[in-house]
C-alpha positions as CSV (number, residue, x, y, z in Angstrom):
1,X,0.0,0.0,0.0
2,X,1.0,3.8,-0.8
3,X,2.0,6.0,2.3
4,X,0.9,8.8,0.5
5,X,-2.3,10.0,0.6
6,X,-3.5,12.6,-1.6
7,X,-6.7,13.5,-0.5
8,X,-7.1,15.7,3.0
9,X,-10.2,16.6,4.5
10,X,-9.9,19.8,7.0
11,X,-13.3,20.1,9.4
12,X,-14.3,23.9,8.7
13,X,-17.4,24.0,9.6
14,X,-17.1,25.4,13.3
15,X,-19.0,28.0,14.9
16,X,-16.4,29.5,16.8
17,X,-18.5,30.6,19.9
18,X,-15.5,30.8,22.0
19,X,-13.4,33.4,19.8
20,X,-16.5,35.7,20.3
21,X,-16.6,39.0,17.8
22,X,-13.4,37.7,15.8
23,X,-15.8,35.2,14.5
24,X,-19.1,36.6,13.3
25,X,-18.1,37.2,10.4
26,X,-15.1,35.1,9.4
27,X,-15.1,31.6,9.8
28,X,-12.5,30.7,12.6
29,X,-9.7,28.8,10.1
30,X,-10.0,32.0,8.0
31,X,-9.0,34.2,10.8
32,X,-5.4,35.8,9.6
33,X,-2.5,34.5,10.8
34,X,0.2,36.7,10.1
35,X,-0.1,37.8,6.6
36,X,-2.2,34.9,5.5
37,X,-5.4,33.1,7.0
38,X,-4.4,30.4,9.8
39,X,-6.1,28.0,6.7
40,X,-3.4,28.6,4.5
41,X,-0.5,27.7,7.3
42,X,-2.2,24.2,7.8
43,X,-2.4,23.2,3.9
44,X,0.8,23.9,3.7
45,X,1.8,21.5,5.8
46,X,-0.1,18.9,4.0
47,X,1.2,19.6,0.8
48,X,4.8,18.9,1.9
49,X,3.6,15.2,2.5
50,X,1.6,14.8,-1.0
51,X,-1.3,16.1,-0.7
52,X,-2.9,17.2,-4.0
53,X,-6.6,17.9,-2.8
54,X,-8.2,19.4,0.1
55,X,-12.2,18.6,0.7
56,X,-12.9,21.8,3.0
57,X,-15.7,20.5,4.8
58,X,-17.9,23.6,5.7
59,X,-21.1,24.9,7.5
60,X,-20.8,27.9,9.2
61,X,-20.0,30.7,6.8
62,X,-19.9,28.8,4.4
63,X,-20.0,30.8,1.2
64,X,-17.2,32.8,3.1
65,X,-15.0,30.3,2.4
66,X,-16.2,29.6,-0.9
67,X,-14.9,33.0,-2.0
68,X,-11.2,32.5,0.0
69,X,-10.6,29.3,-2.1
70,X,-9.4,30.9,-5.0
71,X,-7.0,32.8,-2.6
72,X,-5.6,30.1,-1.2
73,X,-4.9,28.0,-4.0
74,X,-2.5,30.5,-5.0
75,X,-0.6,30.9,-1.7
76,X,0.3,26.9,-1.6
77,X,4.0,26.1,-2.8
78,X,2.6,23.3,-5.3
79,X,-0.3,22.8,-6.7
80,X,-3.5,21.4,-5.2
81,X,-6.9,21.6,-6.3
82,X,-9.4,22.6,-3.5
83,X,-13.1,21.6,-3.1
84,X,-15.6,21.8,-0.9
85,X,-18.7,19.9,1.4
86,X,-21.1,22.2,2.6
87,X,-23.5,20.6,5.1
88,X,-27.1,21.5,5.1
89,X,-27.7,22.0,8.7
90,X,-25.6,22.0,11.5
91,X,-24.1,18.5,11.7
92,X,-21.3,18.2,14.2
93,X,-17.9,16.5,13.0
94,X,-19.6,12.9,11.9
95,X,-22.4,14.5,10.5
96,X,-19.8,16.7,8.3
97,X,-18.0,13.4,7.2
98,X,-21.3,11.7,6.2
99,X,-22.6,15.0,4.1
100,X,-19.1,14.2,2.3
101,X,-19.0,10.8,1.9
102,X,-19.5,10.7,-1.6
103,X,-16.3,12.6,-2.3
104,X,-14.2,11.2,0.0
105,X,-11.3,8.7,-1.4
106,X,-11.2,5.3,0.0
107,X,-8.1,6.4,1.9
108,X,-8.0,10.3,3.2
109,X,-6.3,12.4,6.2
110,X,-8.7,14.4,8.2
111,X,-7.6,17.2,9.9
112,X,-9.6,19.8,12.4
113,X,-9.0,22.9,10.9
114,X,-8.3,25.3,14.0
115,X,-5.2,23.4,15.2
116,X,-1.4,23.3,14.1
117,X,0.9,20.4,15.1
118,X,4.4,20.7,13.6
119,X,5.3,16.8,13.5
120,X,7.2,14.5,10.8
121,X,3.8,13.6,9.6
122,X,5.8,11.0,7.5
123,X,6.0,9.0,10.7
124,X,2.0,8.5,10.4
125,X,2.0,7.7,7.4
126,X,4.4,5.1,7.3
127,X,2.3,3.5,10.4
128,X,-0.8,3.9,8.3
129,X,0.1,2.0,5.3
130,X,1.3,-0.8,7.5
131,X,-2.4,-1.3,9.4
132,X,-4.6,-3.9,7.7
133,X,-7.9,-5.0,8.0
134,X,-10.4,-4.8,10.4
135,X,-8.3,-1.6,11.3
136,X,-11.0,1.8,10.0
137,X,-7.8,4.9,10.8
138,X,-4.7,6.2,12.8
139,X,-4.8,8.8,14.9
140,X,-2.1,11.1,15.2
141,X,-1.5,11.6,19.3
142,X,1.2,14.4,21.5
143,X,1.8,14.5,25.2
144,X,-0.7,16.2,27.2
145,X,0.3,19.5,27.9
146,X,1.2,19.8,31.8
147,X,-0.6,21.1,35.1
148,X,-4.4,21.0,32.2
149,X,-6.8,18.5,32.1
150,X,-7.4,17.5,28.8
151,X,-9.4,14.3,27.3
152,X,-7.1,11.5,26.5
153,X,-6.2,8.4,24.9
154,X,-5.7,4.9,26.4
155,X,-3.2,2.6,24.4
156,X,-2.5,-0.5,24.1
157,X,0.6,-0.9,22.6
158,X,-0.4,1.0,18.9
159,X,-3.7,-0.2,19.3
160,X,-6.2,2.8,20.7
161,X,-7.7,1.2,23.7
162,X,-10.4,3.9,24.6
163,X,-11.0,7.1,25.6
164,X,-11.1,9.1,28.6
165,X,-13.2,12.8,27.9
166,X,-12.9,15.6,30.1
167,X,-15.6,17.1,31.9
168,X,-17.4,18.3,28.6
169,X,-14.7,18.5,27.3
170,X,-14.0,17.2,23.4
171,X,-10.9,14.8,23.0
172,X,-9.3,17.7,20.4
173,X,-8.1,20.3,23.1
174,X,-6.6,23.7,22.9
175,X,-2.5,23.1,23.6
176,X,0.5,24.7,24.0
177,X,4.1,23.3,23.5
178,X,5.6,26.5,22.0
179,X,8.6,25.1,20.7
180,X,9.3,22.7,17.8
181,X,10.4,18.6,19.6
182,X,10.9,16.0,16.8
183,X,9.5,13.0,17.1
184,X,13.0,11.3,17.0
185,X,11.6,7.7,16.5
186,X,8.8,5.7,15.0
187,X,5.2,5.3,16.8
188,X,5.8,5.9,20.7
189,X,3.7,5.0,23.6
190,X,2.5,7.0,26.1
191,X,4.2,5.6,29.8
192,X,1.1,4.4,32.0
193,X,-0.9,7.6,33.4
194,X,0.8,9.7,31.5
195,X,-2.3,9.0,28.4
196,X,-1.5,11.3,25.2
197,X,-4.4,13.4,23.2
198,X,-5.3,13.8,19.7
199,X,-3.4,16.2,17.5
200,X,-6.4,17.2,15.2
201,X,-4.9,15.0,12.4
202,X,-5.9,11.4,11.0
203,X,-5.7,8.6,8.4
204,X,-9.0,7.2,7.9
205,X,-10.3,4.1,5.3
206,X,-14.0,4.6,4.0
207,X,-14.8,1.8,6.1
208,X,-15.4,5.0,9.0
209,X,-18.3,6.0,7.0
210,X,-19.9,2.3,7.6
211,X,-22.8,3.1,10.3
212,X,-21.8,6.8,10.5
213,X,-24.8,9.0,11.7
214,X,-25.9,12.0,9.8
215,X,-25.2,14.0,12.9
216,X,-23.0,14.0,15.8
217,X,-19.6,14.1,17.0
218,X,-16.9,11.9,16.0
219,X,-14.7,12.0,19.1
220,X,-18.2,11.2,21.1
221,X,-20.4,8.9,19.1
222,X,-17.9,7.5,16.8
223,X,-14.0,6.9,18.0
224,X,-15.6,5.0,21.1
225,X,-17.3,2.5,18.9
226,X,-14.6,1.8,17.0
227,X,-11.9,1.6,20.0
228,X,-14.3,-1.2,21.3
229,X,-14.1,-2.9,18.2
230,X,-10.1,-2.9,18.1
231,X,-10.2,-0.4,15.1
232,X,-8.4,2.2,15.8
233,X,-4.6,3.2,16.0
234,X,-2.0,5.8,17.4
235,X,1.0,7.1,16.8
236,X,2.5,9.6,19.3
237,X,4.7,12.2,18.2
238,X,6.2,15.3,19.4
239,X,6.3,19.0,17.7
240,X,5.1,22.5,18.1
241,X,1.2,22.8,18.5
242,X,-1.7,25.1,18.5
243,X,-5.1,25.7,18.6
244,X,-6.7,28.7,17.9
245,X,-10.2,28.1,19.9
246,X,-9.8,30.8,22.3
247,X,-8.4,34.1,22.1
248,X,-5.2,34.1,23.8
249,X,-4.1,30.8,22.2
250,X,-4.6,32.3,18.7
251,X,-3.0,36.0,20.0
252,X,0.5,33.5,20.3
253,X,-0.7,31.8,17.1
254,X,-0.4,35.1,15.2
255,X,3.3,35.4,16.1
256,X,4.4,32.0,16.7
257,X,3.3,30.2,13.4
258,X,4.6,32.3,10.8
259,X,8.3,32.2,12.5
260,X,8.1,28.4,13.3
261,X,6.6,27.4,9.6
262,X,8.9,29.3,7.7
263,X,11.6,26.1,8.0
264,X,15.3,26.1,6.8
265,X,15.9,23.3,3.9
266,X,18.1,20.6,3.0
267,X,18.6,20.8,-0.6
268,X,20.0,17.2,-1.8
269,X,21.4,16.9,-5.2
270,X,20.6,12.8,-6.6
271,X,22.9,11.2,-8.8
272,X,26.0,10.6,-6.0
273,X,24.2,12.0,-2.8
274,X,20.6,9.9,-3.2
275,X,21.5,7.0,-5.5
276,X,24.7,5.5,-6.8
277,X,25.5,7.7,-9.7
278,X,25.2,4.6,-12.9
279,X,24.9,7.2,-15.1
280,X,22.3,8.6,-16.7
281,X,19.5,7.3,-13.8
282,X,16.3,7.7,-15.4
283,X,14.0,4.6,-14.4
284,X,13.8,2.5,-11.4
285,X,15.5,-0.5,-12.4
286,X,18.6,1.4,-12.4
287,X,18.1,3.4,-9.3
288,X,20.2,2.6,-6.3
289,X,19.6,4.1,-2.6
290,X,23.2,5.1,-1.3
291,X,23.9,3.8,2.1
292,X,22.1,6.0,4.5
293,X,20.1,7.9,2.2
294,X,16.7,7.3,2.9
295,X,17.4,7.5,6.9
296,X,19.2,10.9,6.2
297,X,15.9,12.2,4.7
298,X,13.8,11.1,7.1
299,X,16.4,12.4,9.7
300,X,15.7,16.0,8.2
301,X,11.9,15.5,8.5
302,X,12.4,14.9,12.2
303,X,14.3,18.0,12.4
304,X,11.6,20.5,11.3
305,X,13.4,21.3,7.9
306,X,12.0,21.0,4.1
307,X,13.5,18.2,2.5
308,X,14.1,19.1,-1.6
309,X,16.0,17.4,-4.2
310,X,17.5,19.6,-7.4
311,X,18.8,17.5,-10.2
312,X,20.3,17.9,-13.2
313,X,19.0,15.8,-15.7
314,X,20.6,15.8,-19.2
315,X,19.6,12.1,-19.9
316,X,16.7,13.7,-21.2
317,X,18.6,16.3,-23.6
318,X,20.4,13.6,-24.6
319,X,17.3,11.4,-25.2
320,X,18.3,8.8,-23.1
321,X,14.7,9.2,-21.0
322,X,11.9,11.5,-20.7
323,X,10.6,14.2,-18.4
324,X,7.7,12.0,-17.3
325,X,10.2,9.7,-16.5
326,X,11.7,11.5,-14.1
327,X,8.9,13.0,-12.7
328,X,7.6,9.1,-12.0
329,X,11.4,8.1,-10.4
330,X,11.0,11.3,-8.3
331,X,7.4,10.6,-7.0
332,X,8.5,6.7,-6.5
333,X,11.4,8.1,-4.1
334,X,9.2,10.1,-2.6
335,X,6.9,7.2,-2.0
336,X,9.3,5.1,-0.7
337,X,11.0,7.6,1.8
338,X,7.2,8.3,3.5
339,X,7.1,4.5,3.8
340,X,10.2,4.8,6.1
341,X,8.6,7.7,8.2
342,X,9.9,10.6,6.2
343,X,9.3,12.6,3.1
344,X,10.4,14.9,0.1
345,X,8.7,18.0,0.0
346,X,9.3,18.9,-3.1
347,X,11.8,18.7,-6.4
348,X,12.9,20.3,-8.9
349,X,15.3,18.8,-12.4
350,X,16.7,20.5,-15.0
351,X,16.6,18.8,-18.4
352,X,18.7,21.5,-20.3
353,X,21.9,21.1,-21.6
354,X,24.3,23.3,-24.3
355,X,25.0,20.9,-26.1
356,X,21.8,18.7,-26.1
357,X,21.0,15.8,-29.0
358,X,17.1,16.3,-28.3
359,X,16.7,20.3,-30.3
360,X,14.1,21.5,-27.6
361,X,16.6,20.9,-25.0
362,X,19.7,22.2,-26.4
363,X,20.5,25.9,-24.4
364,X,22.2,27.0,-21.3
365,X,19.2,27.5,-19.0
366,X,19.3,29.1,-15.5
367,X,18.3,26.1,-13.6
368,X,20.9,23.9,-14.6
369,X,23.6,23.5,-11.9
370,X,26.1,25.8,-11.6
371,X,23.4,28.0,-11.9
372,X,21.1,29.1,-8.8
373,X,17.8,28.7,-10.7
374,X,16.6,25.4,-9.4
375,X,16.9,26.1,-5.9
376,X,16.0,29.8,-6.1
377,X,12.6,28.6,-7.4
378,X,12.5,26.4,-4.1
379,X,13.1,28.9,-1.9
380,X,10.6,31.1,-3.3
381,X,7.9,29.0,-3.9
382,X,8.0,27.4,0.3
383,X,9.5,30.7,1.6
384,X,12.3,28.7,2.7
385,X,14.6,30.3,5.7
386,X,18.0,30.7,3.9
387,X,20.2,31.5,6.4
388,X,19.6,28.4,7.8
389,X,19.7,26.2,4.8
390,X,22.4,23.9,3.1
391,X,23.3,21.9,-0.1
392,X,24.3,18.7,0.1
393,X,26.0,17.5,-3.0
394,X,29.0,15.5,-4.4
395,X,30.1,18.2,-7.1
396,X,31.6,21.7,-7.6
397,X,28.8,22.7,-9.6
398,X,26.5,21.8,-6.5
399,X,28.6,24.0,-4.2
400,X,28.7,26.7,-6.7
401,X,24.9,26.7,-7.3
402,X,24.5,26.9,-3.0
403,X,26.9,29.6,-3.1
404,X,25.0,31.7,-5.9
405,X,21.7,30.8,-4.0
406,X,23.2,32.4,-0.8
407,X,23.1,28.7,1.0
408,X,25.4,26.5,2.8
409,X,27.4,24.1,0.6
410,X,28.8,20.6,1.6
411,X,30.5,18.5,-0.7
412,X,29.6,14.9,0.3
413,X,32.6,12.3,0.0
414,X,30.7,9.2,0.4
415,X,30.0,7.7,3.0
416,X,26.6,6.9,5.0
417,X,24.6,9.9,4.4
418,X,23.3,9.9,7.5
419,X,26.1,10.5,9.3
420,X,27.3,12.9,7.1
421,X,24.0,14.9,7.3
422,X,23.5,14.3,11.3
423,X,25.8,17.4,12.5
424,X,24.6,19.8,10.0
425,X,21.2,19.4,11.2
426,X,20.4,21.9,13.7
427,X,16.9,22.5,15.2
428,X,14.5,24.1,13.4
429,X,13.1,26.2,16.1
């Protein structure tokens, strides 16, 4: 099974009651959050792990964020299209879910869309593709925060035992943890009494949908159930997190979030660094992880940073491959570093070259290594940090296209990657 999961549905419909006048007239994951709405923070975040559609499932104001999708199509760093589930009446969470059960993908991440949790989500991911049948979803779990009584999650081992809700409380709580904690490992568990909550963010099958009410609450009427039927999972992880519910949490929102999202990058170059350079790597069958590679990219996930590859590619000038076939080779490593618990956020390859046999790619071209182009773009596009970003690559032309680009350069000698990598890394936050 793919880790990656294309398809995120964000809960949107919300009233808001607590945030008082900030929200009578704009829905509460519209509410701006530095110079963009606290929406646009959160797909961001999902884009970096594949995500190529949002299902903003709506009620309240509805038609108000009808009118911002437009807006915040163009604010994400790739492109995703962006649809929405309006429910008729007030429904709660489950009733929001059924309303959109007919556009829902057999496998989808749902997220609340008034919370933030800076976590590797490559680490659920991973978990998720491994869970099989009768399982229905994984929730992503934290540590409670300390001295607050919040509802929580019994585990037994992975396996979501039940839940204990607070006095009215709902089992998605505001939060705090200010600063960024990698998860450092692959699904925790929670030491006895010490029971974590949920983040706001799961992996769910359609199988959820099976007996799901019109109306109601998920963490209430339908997590229960399905704890008691041995269908549900957790993985724990650490990381930044906020929820905007009341109106001090979201005053710290409006300063914390756009300092802490705007990461620093590792930028790896392929051939050499990635794969053992065969020459001319264009398809799978010739693709070769270098020792340490896919650990070193999931090591940069933990640490809060974007994770990019920039590759020249003059197999294709040459006519050796084609552009879709790179693209493919690039998803298909990006796919198989999520199934380890990490991710690639993003790529870029240049298939230019002077001297080119293919006509349409014969020129110089600003993208292809010595040149900046590639990883300008990058930077630009995910408004990457770039004083504390850096190059890894195993040629001069790599460390002269960092250089131009106003980044870090290492030349890699071989080696585990990992290693390598592991004392260039330094916390995000």
């Amino acid at each position: 099974m793919s880790p990656t999961i294309r398809q995120c549905a964000i809960l949107a419909g919300g009233l808001g009651s607590r945030l008082g006048a900030l929200t009578a007239a704009t829905p509460k994951p519209l509410l701006p959050c530095g110079d963009r709405p606290f929406l646009a923070w959160l797909m961001r975040e999902f884009v970096r792990f594949g995500v190529e559609e949002f299902l903003l499932l709506t009620g309240h104001l509805s038609e108000t964020v009808e009118q911002a999708v437009d807006g915040l199509r163009a604010g994400l760093p790739r492109s995703a299209r962006i649809v929405l589930s309006a429910e008729p009446a007030p429904a709660g969470t489950a009733g929001a879910l059924f309303h959109a059960r007919n556009r829902l993908e057999e496998r989808f991440l749902l997220a609340n869309g008034d919370t933030v949790f800076d976590a590797n989500l490559g680490r659920l991911l991973a978990d998720a593709a491994a869970d099989a049948p009768p399982v229905a979803g994984r929730l992503l779990l934290r540590p409670p925060p300390a001295g607050k009584r919040f509802s929580t999650v019994r585990l037994d081992g992975d396996r979501i035992a039940g839940f204990d809700i607070a006095d009215g409380g709902p089992i998605q709580a505001t939060g705090d943890h200010p600063t960024h904690a990698a998860s450092g490992g692959s699904t925790t568990h929670a030491a006895p009494g010490d029971h974590p909550i949920h983040a706001g963010i799961s992996v769910f099958n359609r199988s959820l949908l099976a007996g799901a009410p019109p109306s109601g609450s998920l963490e209430r009427d339908v997590f229960p159930r399905l704890a008691a039927a041995g269908r549900l999972r957790g993985t724990v992880a650490g990381g930044y997190f906020r929820d905007i519910g009341i109106p001090s949490d979201y005053a710290l929102a409006q300063a914390e979030i756009p300092r802490l999202l705007r990461r620093p990058a590792v930028f790896f170059d392929r051939d050499g660094v990635l794969n053992v350079d065969h020459g001319y790597v264009g398809t799978r069958d010739r693709f070769t992880w270098t020792d340490g590679a896919i650990d070193a990219l999931r090591l940069a996930a933990d640490a809060g940073w974007h994770v990019f590859v920039v590759t020249n590619q003059s197999g294709v000038a040459r006519g050796y491959y084609t552009e879709d076939d790179v693209r493919a080779l690039l998803a298909w490593m990006a796919d198989e570093v999520r199934l380890a618990g990490g991710t690639i956020d993003d790529a870029r390859f240049c298939p230019y070259h002077p001297e080119a046999k293919v006509d349409a790619y014969r020129q110089a071209h600003a993208w292809r290594k010595p040149e900046p182009g590639m990883l300008l773009d990058l930077m630009d596009a995910w408004e990457v940090d770039a004083d504390r970003s850096i190059m890894i690559g195993d040629q001069q032309t790599d460390m002269d296209a960092a250089k131009a680009a106003g980044i870090a350069g290492y030349l890699f000698p071989g080696g585990n990657l990992t290693e390598f990598l592991r004392p260039l890394l330094k916390p995000a936050a």
